[in-house]
PALUMVO-814667 format. One line per field, with one value per residue: residue number from 1; residue in three letters; x, z, y of N, C-alpha, C in turn. Coordinates in nm, 4 decimals. Atoms other than C-alpha are relative to their C-alpha. Layout:
BEGIN
fidren <- [NUM / ...]
bami <- [ALA / ...]
nx <- [X / ...]
nz <- [Z / ...]
ny <- [Y / ...]
cax <- [X / ...]
caz <- [Z / ...]
cay <- [Y / ...]
cx <- [X / ...]
cz <- [Z / ...]
cy <- [Y / ...]
This chain:
BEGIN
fidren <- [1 / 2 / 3 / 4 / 5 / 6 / 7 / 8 / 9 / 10 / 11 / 12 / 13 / 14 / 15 / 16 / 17 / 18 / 19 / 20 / 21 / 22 / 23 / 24 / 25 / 26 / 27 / 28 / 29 / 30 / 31 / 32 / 33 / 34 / 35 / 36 / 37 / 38 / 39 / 40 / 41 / 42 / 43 / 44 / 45 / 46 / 47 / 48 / 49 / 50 / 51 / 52 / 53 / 54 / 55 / 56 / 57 / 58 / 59 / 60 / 61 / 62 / 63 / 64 / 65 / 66 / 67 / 68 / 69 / 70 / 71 / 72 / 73 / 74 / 75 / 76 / 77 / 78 / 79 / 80 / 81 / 82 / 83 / 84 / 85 / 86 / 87 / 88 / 89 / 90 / 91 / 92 / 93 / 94 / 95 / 96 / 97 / 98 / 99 / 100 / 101 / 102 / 103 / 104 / 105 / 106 / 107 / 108 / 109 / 110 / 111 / 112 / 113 / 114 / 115 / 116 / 117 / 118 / 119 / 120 / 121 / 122 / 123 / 124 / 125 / 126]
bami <- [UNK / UNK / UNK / UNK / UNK / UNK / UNK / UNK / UNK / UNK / UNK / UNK / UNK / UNK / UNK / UNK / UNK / UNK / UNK / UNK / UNK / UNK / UNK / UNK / UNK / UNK / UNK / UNK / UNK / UNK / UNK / UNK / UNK / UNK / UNK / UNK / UNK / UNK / UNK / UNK / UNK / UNK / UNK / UNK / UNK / UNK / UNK / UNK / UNK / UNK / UNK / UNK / UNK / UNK / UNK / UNK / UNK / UNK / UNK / UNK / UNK / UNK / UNK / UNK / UNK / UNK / UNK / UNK / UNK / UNK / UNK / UNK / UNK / UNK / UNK / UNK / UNK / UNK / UNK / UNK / UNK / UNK / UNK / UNK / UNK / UNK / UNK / UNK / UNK / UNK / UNK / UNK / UNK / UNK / UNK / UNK / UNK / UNK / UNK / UNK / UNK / UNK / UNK / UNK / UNK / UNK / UNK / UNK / UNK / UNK / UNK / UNK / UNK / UNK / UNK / UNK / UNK / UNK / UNK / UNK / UNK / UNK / UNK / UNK / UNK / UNK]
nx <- [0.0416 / 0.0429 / 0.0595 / 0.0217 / 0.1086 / -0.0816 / -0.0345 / 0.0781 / 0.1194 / 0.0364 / 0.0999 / 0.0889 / -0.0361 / 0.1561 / -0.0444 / -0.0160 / 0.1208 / 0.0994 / -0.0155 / 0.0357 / 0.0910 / 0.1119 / -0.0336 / -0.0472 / 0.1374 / 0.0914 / 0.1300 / -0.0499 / 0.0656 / -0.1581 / -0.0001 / -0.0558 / -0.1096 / -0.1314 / 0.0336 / -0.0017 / -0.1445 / -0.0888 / 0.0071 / -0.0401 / -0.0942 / 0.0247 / -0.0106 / -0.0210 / -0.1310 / -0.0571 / -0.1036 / -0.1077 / -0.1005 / -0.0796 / -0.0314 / -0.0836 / 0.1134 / -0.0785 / -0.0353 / -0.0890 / -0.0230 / -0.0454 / 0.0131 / -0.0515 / 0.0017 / 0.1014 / -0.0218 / 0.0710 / -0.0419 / 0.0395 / 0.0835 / 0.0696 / 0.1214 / 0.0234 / 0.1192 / 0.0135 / 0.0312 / 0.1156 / 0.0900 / -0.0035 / -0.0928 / -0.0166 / 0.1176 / 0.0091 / -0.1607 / -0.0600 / 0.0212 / -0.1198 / -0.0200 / -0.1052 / -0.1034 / -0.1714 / -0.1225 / -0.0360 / 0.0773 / -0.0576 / 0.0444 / 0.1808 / 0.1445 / 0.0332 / 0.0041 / 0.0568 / -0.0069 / 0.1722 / 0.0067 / -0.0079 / -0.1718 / -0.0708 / -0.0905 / -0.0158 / 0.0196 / -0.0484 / 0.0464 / 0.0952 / 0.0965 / 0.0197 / 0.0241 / 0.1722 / 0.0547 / -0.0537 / -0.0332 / 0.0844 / 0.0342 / -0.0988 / 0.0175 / 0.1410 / -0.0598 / -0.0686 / 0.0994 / 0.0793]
nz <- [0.0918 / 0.1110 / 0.1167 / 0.0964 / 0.0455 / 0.1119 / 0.1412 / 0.0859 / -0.1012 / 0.0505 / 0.0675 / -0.1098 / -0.1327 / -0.0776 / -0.1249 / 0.0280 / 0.0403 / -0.1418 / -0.0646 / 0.0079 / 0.0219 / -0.1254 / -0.1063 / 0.0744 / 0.0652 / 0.0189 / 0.0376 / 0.0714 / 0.0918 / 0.0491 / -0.0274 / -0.1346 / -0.0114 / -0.0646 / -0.1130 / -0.1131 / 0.0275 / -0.0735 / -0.1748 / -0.0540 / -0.0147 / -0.1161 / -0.1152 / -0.0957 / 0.0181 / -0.1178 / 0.0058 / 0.1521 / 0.0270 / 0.1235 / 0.1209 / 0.1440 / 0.1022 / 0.1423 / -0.0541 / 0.1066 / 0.0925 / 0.1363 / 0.0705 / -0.0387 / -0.1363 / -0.1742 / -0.1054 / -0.1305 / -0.1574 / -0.1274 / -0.0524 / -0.1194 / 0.0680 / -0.1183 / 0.0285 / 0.1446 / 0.0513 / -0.0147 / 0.1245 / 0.0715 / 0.0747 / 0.1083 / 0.0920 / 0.0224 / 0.0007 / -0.0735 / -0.1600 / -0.0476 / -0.1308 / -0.0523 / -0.0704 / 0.0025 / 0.0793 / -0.0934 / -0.1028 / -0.0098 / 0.1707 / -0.0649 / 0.0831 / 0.0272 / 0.1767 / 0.0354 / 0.0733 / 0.0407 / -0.0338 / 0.0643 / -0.0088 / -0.0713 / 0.0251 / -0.1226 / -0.1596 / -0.0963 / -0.0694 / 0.0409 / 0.0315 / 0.1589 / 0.1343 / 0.0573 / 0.0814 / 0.1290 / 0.1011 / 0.0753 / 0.0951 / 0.1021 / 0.0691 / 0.0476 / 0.0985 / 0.1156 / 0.0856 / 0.0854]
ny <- [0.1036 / -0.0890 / 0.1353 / -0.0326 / 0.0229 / 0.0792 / -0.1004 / 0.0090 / 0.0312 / 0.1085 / -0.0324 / 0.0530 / 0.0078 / -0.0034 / -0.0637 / -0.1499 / -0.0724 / -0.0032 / -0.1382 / -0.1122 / -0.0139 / 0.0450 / -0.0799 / -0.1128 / -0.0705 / 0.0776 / -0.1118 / -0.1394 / -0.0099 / -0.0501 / -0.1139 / 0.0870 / 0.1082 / -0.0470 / -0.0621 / 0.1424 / 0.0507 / -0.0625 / 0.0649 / 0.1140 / -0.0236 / -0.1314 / 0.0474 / 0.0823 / -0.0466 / -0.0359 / -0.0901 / -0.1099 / 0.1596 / -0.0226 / 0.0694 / -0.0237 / -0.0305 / 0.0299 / -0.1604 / -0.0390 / 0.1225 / -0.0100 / 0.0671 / 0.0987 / 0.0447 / -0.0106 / -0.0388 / -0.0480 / -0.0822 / 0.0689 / -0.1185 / 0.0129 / 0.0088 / -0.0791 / 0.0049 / -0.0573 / -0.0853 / -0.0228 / 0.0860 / -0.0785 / 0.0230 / 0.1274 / -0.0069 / 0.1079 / 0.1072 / -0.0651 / -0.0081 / -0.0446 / 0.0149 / -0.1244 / 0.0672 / -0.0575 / 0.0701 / 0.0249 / -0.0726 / -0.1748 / -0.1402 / -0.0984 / 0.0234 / 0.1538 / 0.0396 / 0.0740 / 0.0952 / 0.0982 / 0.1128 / 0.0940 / -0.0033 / 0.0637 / 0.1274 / 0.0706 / -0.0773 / 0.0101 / 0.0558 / 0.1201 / -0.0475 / -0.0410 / 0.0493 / 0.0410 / -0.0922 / -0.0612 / 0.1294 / -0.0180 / -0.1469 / 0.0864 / 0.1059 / -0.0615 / -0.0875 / 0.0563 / 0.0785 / -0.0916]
cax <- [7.6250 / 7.5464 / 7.2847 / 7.3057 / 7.0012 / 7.0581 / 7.1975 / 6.8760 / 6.5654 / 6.3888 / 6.0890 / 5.8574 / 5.8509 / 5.5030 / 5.6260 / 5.6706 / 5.3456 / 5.1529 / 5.2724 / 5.2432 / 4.9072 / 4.7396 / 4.9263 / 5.0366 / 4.8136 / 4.5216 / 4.1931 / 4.4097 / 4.3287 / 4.6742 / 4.6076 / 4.6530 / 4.9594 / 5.2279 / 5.0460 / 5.0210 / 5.3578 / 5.4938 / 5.2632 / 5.3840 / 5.7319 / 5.7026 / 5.6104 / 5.7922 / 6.1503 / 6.4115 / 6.5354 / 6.7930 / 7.0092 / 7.2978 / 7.3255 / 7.5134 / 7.3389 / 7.4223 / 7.5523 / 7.7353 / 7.7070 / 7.8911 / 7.9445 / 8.1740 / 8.1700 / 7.9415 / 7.9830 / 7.8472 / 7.8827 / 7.8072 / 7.4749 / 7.3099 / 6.9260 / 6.7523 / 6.3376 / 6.1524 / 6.1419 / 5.7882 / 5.4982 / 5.4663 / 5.8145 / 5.7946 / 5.6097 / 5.5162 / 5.8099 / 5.9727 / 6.0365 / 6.2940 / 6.4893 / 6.6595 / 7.0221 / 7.3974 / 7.6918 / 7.8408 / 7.7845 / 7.9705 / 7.7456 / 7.4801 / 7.2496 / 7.0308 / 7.0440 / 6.7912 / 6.8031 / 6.5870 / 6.4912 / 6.5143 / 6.9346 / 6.9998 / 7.2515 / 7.2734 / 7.1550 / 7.2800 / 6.9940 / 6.7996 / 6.4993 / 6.5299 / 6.5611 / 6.2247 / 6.0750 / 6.3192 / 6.3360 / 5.9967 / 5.9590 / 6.2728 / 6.1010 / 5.7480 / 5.9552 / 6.1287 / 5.7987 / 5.6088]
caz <- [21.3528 / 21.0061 / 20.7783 / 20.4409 / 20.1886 / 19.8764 / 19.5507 / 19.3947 / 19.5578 / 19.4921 / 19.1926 / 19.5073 / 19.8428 / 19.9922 / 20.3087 / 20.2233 / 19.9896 / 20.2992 / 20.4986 / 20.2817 / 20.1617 / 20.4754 / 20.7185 / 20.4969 / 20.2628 / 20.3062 / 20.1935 / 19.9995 / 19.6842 / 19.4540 / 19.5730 / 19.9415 / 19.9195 / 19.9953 / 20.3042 / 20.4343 / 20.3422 / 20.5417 / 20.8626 / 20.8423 / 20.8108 / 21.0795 / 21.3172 / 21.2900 / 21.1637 / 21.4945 / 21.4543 / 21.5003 / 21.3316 / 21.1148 / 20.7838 / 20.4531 / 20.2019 / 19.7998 / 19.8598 / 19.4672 / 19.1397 / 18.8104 / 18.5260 / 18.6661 / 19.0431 / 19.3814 / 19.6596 / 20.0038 / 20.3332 / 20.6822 / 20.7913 / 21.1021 / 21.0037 / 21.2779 / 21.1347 / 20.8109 / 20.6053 / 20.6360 / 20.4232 / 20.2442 / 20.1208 / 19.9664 / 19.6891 / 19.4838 / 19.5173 / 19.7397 / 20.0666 / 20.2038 / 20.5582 / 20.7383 / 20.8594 / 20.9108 / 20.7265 / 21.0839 / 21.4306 / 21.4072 / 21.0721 / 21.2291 / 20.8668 / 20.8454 / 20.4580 / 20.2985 / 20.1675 / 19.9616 / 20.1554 / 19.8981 / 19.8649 / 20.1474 / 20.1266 / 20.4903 / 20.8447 / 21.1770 / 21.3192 / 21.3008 / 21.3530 / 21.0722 / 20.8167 / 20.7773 / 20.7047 / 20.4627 / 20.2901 / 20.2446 / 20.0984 / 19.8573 / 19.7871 / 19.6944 / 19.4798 / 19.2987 / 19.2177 / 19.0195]
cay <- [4.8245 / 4.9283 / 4.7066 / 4.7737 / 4.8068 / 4.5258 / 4.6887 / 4.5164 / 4.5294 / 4.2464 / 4.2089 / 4.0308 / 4.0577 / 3.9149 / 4.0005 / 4.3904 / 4.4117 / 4.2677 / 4.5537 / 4.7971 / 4.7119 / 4.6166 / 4.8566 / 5.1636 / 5.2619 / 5.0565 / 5.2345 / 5.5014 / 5.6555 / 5.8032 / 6.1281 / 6.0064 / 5.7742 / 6.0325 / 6.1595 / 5.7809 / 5.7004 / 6.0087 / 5.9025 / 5.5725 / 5.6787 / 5.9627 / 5.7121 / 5.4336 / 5.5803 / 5.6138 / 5.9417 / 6.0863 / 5.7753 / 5.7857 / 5.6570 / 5.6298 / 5.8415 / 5.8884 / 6.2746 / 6.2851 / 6.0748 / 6.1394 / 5.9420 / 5.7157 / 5.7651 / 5.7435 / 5.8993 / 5.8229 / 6.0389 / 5.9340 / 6.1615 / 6.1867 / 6.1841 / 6.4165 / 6.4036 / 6.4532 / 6.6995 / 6.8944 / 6.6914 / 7.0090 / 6.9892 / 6.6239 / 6.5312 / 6.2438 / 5.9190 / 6.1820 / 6.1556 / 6.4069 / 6.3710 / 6.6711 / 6.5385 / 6.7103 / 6.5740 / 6.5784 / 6.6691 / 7.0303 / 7.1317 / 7.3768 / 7.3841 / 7.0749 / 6.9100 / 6.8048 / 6.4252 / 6.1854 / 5.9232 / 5.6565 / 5.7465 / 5.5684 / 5.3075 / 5.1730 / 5.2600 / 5.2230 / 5.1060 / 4.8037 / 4.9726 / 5.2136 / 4.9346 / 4.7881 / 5.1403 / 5.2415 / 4.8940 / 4.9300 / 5.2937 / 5.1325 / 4.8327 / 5.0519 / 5.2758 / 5.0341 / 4.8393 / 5.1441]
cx <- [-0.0571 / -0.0633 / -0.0354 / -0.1318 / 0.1022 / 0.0339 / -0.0894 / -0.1143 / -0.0329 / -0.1335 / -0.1414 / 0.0404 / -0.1276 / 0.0023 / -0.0573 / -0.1438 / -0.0964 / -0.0166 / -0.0782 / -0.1284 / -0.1547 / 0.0219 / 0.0000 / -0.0870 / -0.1460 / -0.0897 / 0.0864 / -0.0391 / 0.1870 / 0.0036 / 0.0756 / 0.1253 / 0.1089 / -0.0480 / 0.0227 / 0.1189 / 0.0555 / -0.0283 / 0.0596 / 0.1526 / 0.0172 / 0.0076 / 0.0521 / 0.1841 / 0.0812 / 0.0439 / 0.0297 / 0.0742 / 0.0780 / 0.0034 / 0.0698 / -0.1136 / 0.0425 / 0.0134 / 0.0697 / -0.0137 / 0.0199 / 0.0097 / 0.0856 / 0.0523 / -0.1006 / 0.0439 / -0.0899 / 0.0543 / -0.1211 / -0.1274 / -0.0481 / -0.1201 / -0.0685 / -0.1620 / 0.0171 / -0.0308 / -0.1586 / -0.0686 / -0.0021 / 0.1178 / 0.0545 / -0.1468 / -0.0345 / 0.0964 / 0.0943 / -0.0028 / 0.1220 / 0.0209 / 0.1026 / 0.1140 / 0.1345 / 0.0720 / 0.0678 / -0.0069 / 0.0231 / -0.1203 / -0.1194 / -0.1509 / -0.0278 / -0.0278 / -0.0884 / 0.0511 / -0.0779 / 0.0114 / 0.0553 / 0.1638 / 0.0529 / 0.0695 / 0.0404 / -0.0562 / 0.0257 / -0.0930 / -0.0999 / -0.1536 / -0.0518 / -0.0144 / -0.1271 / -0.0379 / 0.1000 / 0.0199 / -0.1202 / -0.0710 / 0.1259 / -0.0383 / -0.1625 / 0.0559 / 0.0416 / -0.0826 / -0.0770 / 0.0845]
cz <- [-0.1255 / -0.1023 / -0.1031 / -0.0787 / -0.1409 / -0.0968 / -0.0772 / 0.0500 / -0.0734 / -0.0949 / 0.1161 / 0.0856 / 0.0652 / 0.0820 / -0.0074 / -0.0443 / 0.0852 / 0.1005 / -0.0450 / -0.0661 / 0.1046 / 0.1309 / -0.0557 / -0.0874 / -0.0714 / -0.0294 / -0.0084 / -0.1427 / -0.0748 / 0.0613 / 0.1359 / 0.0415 / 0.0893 / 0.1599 / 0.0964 / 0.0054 / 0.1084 / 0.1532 / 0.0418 / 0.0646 / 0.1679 / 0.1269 / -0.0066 / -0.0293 / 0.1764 / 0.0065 / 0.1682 / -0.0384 / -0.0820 / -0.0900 / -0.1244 / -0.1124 / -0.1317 / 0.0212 / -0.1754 / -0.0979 / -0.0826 / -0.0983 / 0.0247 / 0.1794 / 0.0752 / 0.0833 / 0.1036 / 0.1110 / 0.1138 / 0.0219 / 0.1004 / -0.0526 / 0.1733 / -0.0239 / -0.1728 / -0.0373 / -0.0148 / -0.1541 / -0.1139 / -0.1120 / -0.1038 / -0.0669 / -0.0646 / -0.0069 / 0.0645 / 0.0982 / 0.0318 / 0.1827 / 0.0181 / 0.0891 / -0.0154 / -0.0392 / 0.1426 / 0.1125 / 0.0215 / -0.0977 / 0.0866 / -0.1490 / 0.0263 / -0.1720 / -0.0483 / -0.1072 / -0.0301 / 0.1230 / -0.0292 / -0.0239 / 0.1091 / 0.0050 / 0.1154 / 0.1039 / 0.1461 / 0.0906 / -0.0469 / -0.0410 / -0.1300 / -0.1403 / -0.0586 / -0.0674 / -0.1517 / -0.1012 / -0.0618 / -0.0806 / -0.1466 / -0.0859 / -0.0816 / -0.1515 / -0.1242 / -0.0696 / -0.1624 / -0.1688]
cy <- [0.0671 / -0.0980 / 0.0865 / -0.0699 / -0.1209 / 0.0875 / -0.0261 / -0.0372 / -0.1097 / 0.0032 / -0.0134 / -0.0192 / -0.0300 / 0.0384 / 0.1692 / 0.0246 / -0.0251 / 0.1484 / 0.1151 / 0.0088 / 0.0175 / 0.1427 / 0.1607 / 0.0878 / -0.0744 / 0.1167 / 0.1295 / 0.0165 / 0.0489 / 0.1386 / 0.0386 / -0.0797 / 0.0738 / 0.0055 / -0.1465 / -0.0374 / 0.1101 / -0.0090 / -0.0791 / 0.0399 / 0.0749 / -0.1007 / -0.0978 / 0.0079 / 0.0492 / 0.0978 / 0.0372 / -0.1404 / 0.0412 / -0.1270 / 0.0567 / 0.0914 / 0.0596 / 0.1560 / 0.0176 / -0.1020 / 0.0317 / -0.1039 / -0.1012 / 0.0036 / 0.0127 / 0.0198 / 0.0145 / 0.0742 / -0.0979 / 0.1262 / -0.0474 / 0.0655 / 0.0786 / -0.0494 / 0.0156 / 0.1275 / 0.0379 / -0.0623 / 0.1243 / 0.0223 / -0.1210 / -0.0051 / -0.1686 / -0.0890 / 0.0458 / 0.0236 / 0.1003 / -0.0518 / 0.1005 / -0.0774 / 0.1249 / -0.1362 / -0.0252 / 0.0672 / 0.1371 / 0.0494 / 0.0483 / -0.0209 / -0.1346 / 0.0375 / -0.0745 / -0.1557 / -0.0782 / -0.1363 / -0.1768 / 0.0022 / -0.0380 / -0.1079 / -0.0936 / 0.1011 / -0.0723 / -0.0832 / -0.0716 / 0.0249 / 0.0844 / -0.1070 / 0.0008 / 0.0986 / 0.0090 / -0.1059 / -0.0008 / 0.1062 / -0.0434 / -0.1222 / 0.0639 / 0.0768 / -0.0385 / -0.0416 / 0.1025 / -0.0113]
């Protein structure tokens, strides 16, 4: 099953800013945000899952690939609006690849949405 993210997040989502105000980074400061954002994630992301993710974009094309999403990339390695996720292009590739989070274009599993709809819908707001 594969649920795709919209092509336009939405300007309001009460839903979402409930979440992510109350659950996510409640009593945070800016300094703090990423770190809460990568707990939240951490725990409630299904890995390993596959999803579509934007792998190529030129001036007139996009290109997604299928990845299998394994964990995240160490907090140390993301930074501000940056979330990375370590995945293979397919089950033979031995390196894992780093990818942004937010370039995801669909995921396999139900569970994954929510999080990533709402690190997508945070992103878009700023």
């Amino acid at each position: 099953m594969t649920i795709e993210f919209p092509h336009l997040l939405p300007r309001h989502d009460a839903e979402a800013d409930l979440m992510i105000q109350e659950e996510i980074l409640v009593d945070t400061h800016d300094d703090e945000k990423l770190a809460a954002w990568y707990t939240y994630l951490e725990g409630a992301l299904p890995f390993p899952f596959s999803a579509m993710v934007l792998t190529e974009q030129k001036a007139n094309t996009t290109m997604y690939s299928m990845v299998r999403l394994e964990k995240l990339a160490p907090l140390e390695r993301c930074a501000n609006r940056q979330i990375w996720v370590l995945g293979r292009l397919s089950i033979n590739d031995k390196p894992l690849l780093h990818f942004f989070l937010a370039d995801l274009k669909s995921v396999n599993k139900l569970e994954a949405y929510q999080p990533v709809y709402n690190w997508k819908y945070w992103l878009n707001r700023k």
